[in-house]
C-alpha positions in Angstrom: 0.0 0.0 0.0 1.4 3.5 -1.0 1.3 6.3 1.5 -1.3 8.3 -0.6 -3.2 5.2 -1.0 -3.1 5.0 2.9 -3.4 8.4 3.1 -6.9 8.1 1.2 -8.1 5.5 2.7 -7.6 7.4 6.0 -9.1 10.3 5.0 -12.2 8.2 3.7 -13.2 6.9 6.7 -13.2 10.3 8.4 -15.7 11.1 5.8 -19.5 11.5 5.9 -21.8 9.2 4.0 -22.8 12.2 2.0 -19.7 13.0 1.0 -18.6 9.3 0.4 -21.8 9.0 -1.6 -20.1 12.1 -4.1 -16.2 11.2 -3.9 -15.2 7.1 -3.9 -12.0 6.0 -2.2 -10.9 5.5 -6.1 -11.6 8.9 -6.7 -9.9 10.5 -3.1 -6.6 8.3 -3.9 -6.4 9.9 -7.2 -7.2 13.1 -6.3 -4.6 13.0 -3.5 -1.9 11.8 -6.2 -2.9 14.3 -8.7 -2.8 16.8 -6.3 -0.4 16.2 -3.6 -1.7 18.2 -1.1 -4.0 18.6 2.4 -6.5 15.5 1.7 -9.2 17.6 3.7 -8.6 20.5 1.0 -9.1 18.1 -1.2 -12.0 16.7 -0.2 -13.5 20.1 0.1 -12.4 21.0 -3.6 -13.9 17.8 -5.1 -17.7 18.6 -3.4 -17.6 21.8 -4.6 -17.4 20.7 -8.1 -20.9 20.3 -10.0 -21.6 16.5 -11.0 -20.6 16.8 -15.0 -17.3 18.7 -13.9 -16.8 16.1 -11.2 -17.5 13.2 -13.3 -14.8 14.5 -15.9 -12.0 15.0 -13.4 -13.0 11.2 -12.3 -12.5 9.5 -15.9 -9.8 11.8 -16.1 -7.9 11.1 -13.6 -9.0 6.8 -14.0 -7.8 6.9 -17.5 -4.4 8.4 -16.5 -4.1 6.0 -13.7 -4.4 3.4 -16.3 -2.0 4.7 -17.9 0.5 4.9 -15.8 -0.2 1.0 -14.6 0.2 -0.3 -18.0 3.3 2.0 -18.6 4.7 1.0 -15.3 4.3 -2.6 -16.0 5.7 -2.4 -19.8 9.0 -0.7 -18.3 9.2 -2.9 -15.5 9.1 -6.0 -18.0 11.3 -4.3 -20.2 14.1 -3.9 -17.2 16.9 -5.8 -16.3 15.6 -7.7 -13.2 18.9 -6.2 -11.3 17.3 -3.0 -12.1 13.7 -3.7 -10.8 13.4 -3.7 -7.5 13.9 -0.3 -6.9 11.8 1.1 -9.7 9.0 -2.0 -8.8 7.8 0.3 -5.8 3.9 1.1 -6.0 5.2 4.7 -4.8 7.0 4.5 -8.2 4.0 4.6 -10.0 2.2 7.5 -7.9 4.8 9.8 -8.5 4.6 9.2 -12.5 1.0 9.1 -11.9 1.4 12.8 -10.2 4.5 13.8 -13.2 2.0 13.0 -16.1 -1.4 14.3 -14.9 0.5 17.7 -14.3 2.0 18.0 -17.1 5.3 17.4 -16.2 8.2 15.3 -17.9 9.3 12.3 -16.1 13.1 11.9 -16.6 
């Protein structure tokens, strides 16, 4: 479990049921990622957007996390095992999860 996964999931149960009902774990853990930030400013951010703006940002952000997995496991297959363990890290993947939604290059 990464620490924004845990960080998510910590958050979540803090949560209301009316705010669960708006914003899934899914949704927290990327948001947290994407962000990087206070996960109760966060929270407050994603229930101020309306529902079509919100349900953007969600497919949005699932599609890039898709991404990312299937990118992380093609570069981990194409590694020298000697190489993997370090890179094999699920915080590996958050942080290129966080580097592509923003914008920002990788290397």
């Amino acid at each position: 479990m990464t620490e924004c996964y845990r960080y998510a999931v910590d958050t979540y149960e803090k949560m209301t049921d009316e705010a669960k009902s708006k914003i899934s774990l899914e949704l927290l853990y990327n948001a947290i990622c994407y962000y990087h930030g206070d996960a109760e400013k966060i929270v407050q951010e994603l229930l101020r957007m309306d529902q079509a703006t919100l349900s953007k940002f969600t497919a949005m952000l699932a599609a890039t996390r898709q991404q990312v997995k299937q990118m992380h496991k093609a570069t981990l297959a194409a590694m020298p095992a000697s190489g993997r363990s370090i890179f094999a890290s699920p915080e590996v993947e958050d942080i290129i999860f966080y580097r592509i939604s923003n914008g920002l290059p990788i290397a």
